[in-house]
N, C-alpha and C positions, 0 to 999 in steps of 0.2 A: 466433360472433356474425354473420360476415358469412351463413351458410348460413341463419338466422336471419332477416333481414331481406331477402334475396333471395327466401324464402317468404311474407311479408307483403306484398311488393311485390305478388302474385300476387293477391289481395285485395284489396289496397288499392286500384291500378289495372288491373279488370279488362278490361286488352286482350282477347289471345287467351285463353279460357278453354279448349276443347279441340278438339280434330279431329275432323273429319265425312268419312265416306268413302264417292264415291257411283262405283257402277257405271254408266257409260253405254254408247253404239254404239261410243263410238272407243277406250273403255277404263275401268280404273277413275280416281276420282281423289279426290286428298285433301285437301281441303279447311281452313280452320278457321273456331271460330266467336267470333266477337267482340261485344261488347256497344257498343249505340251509342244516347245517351239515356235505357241502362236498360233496351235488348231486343236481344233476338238480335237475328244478321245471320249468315249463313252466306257465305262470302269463298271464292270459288275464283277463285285470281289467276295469271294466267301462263299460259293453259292454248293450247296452241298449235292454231289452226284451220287450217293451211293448211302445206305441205310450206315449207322456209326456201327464201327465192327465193337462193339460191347458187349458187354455179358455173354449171353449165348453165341454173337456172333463174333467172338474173339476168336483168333485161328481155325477161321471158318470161310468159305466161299464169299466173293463179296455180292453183295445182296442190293439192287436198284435202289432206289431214294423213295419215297413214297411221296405223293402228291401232296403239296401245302395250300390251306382252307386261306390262310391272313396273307398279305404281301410279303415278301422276303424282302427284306435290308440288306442290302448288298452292296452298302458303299463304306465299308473299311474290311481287310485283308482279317481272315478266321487265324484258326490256332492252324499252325503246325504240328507235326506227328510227331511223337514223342521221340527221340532221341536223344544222345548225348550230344553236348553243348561243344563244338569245335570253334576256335579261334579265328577260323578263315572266311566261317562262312559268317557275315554280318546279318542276314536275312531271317534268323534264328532267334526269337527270341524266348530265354526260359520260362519267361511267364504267360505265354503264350503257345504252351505245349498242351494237348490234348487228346485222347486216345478217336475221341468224336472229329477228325482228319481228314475227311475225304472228302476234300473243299476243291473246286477250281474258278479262275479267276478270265472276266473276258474283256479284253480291248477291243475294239470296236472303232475304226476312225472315221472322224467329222462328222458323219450320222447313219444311221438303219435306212438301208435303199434293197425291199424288198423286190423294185422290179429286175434290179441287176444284182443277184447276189455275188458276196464276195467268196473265193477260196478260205479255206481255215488252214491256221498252222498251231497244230497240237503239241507245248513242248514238255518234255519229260525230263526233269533236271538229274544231274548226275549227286553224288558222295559216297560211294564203293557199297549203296544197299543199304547206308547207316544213318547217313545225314543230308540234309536238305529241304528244302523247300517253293513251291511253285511261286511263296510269297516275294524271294529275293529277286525274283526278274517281273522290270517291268515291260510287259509286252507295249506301251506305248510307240514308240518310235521307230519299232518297226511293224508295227500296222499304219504306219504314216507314210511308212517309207514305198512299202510293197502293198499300200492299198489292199490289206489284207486281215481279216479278224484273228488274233493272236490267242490262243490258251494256254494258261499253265493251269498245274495239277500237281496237289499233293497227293501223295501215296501212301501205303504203310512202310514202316523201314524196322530196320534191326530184325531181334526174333518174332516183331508182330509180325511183319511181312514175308520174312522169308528162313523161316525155322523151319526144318523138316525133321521128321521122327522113319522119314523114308517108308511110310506103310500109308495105309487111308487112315489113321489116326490124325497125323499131324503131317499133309504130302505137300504142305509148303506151297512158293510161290503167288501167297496172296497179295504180294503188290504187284505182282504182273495184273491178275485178277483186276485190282484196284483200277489201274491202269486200263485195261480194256474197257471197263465199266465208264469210265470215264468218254474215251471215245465213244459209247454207244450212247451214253447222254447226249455229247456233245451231235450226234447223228440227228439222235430225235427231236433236239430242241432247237440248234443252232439256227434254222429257218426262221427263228420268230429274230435274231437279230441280223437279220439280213445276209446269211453265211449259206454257202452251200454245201448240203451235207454229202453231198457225190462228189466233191473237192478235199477231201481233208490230206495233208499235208502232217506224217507225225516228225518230229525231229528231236534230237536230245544230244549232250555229249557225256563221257565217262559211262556211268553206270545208267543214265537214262540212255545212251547209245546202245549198251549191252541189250537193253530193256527192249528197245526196238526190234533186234534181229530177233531177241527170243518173240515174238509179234510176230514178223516175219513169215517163221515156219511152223507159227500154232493153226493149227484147222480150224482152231473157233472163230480164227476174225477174217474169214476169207468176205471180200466186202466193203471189211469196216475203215479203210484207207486207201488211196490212190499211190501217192509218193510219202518217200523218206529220204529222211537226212540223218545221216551218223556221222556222230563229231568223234573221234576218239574211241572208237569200240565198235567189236563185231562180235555176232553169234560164236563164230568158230576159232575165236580169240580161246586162248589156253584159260583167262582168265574170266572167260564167258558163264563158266556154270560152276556150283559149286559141285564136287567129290565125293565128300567125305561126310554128307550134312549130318547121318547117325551121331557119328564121335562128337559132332558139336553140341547135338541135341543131349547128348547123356553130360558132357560133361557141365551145360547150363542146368540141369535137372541135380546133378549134384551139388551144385553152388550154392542151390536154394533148397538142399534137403527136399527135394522132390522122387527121390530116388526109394523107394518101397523097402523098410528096413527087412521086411520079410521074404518077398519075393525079387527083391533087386529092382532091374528095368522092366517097367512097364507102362508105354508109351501115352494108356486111360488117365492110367493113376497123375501122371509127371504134367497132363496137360489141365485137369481138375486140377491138380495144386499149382500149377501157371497160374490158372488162370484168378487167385486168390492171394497174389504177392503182391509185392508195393511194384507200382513204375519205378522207385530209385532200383530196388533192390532187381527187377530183374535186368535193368540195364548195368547195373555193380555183375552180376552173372554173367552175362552175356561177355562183357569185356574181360572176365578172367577165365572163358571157356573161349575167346579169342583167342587169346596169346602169341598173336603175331609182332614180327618185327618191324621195321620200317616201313620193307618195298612188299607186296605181297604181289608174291607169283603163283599160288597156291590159294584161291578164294579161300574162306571157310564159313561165309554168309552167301548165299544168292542163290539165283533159280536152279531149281535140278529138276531131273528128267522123271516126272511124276504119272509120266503115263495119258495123262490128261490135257492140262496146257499143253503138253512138251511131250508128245511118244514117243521119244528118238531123240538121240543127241544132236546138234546141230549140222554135223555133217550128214548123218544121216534121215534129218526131215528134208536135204536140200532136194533129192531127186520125188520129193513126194508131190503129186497133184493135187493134193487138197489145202493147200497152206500157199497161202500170199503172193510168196516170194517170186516167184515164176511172171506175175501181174500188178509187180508197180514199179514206180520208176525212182531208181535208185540212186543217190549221191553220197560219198564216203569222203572223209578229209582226214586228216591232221593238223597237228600244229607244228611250229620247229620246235625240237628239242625234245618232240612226246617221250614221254615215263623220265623225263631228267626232274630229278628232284632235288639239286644244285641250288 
């Protein structure tokens, strides 16, 4: 009976109905396809864009994916990037956290039609650079909607991603990095699911909004996107870059007795004993090298002007010719009531 009823189920609620398996540039990969409103959706989840920033490549440039020998499984959602656990966001799960993070996930509606490919719309989820994940949104139903292939993307957050020591030690900004990486996967492979990679579509709100603009006016991705959508955030927003990122950096190095009893700060030393602490312990650091209050007008995590992504502050990459912004097509909103937190 029970063999019975576990067969009906399969019918009755048709989640996953079967596997899709597509060949790409970095490998094959396996997919499934699920029904959502009563049509296909083809689900490749989990599928890693970028080398896992470990060991060596901990607060380090983010590095391509290397090509995979066996099929990749790609039909249930990866870990998320380590952060601390907030209340709001459902999509978070603790046991589910890992530093191996640079996953993205692709909707695909009713089926792969190489001769007409589709637009792509690449989203970048917002949590102020600390929390989030690309697993909480399901790109279904609006790849249904707008006949369009859908991606989310995780990033690095907190001090893995965007901890600066303000020097080439530690010049920060590795989840933008992340993030770039991301779209230039999604450039080079999207064709094999019917997507067109001279269409991409980046969009985000909050802190993936921010994330955008810095995109925007970086040199490296003149190219690598057509249009954008920012929900809630711009470049030249006050709250767009962090300031001050030294002071956060020494005062997270003292938390964790990273601090050189001999010679004080020194940005080698502080990043070798980083990179040998617990995930609790440096996110317990991180949060009492925060020390903000409620509303934060004043960043003290996020992108800063490192020379490289970013040679200029926002205002000042706008008049530059070699960065985006000048060549794509732009959409900004809000919401009612933005920054009330009533």
């Amino acid at each position: 009976m029970n063999h019975i009823i576990r067969i009906l189920l399969i019918f009755v609620c048709p989640s996953v109905i079967y596997s899709v398996l597509v060949t790409t540039p970095s490998g094959k990969i396996e997919g499934r396809i699920v029904q959502h409103n009563g049509t296909d959706v083809l689900q490749f989840l989990g599928v890693p864009y970028a080398r896992p920033p470990i060991g060596d490549l901990m607060l380090e440039k983010t590095q391509p994916v290397e090509t995979w020998q066996n099929t990749l499984n790609a039909t249930a959602f990866g870990a998320a990037c380590h952060q601390r656990i907030v209340s709001w966001d459902k999509g978070v799960d603790k046991r589910k956290m890992s530093l191996d993070c640079l996953l993205l996930n692709i909707f695909v509606p009713k089926k792969i039609t190489t001769n007409s490919p589709r637009a792509v719309m690449l989203f970048i989820h917002g949590g102020s650079y600390m929390h989030g994940t690309g697993n909480s949104f399901d790109g279904s139903l609006l790849a249904i909607t707008g006949d369009v292939i859908i991606v989310s993307i995780n990033y690095r957050l907190d001090v893995f991603g965007f901890m600066s020591t303000g020097d080439d030690v530690i010049p920060g900004n590795y989840g933008l990095w992340d993030q770039r990486q991301a779209i230039l996967w999604v450039k080079a492979n999207i064709a094999s699911f019917g997507g067109d990679g001279s269409k991409i579509t980046i969009f985000g709100e909050s802190a993936g909004s921010y994330s955008i603009g810095m995109h925007m006016i970086s040199p490296h991705n003149a190219g690598l996107f057509q249009r954008v959508i920012s929900e809630s955030g711009i470049a030249v927003s006050p709250i767009g870059l962090t300031y001050d990122a030294l002071s956060y950096a020494k005062s997270v190095s003292n938390s964790l007795n990273c601090t050189n009893a001999t010679v004080g700060w020194n940005p080698s030393f502080f990043k070798n004993c980083f990179k040998n602490r617990t995930i609790s312990d440096v996110l317990h650091a991180s949060l009492n090298a925060a020390n903000f209050g409620f509303l934060v007008y004043r960043r003290v995590i996020g992108p800063v002007v490192d020379g490289d992504f970013l040679v200029g502050t926002p205002l000042q990459s706008l008049d530059r010719d070699d960065v985006p912004f000048k060549n794509v097509d732009l959409m900004v909103g809000t919401n009612s009531a933005e920054g009330d937190y009533s």
